[in-house]
C-alpha positions in Angstrom: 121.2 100.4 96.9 121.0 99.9 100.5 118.1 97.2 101.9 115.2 98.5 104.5 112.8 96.1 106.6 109.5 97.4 106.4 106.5 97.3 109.0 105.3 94.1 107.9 108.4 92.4 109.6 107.1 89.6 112.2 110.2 89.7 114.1 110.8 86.0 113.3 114.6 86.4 113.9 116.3 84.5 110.8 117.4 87.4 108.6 119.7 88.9 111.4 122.1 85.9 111.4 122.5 85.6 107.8 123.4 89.1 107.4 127.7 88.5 106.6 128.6 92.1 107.3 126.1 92.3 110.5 124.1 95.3 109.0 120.7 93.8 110.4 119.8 95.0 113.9 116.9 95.0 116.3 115.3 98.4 116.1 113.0 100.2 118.6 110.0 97.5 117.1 111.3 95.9 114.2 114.5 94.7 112.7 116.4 97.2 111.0 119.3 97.4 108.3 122.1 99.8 108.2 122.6 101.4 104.9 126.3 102.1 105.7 126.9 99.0 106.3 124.5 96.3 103.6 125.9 95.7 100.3 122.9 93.4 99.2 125.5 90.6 100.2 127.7 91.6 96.8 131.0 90.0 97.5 129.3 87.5 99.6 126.7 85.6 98.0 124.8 86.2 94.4 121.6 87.1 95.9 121.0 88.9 99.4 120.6 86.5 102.0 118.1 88.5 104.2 115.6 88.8 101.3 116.1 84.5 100.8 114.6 83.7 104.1 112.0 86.6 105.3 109.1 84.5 105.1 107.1 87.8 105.2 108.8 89.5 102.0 109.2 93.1 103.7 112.7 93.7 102.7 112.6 95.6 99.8 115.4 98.4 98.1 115.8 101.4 100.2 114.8 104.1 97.9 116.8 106.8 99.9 120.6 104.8 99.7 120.7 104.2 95.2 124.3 102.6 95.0 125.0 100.7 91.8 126.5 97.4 91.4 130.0 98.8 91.6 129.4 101.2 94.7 128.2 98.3 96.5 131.2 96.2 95.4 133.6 99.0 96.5 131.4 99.4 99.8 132.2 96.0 100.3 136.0 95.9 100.1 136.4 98.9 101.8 134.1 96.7 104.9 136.4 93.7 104.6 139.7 96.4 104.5 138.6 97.8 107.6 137.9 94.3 109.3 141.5 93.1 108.5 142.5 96.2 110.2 
């Protein structure tokens, strides 16, 4: 499942750089996360990295994108096969 920044984001800045495949952007008002391209960080880290240092906890599971463990896994190899390309 894909992450979403809710309203109660502050702007604050330190979840876009710790995103590894660059899915966090700056939206019309808020920071927002591309569903196509988060994989909660699987293959990267154990835990997602955004959610580690929001100081305002508004980055919750997008209930729209449910992708299990292994979909995100796959997500994320298909991302790195397409960056080596």
């Amino acid at each position: 499942m894909a992450l979403m920044i809710t309203e109660e984001c502050i702007n604050c800045d330190v979840c876009e750089p710790e995103c590894p495949n660059q899915a966090i952007f700056m939206g019309a008002s808020i920071y927002e996360i591309n569903p196509a391209l988060c994989t909660e960080c699987v293959g990267h880290f154990d835990e997602p990295q955004c959610v580690q240092v929001c100081p305002v906890s508004c980055i919750p599971k997008h209930p729209e994108h449910l992708e299990s463990q292994e979909m995100l896994q796959k997500k994320y190899e298909n991302l790195q096969a397409a960056v080596k390309n």
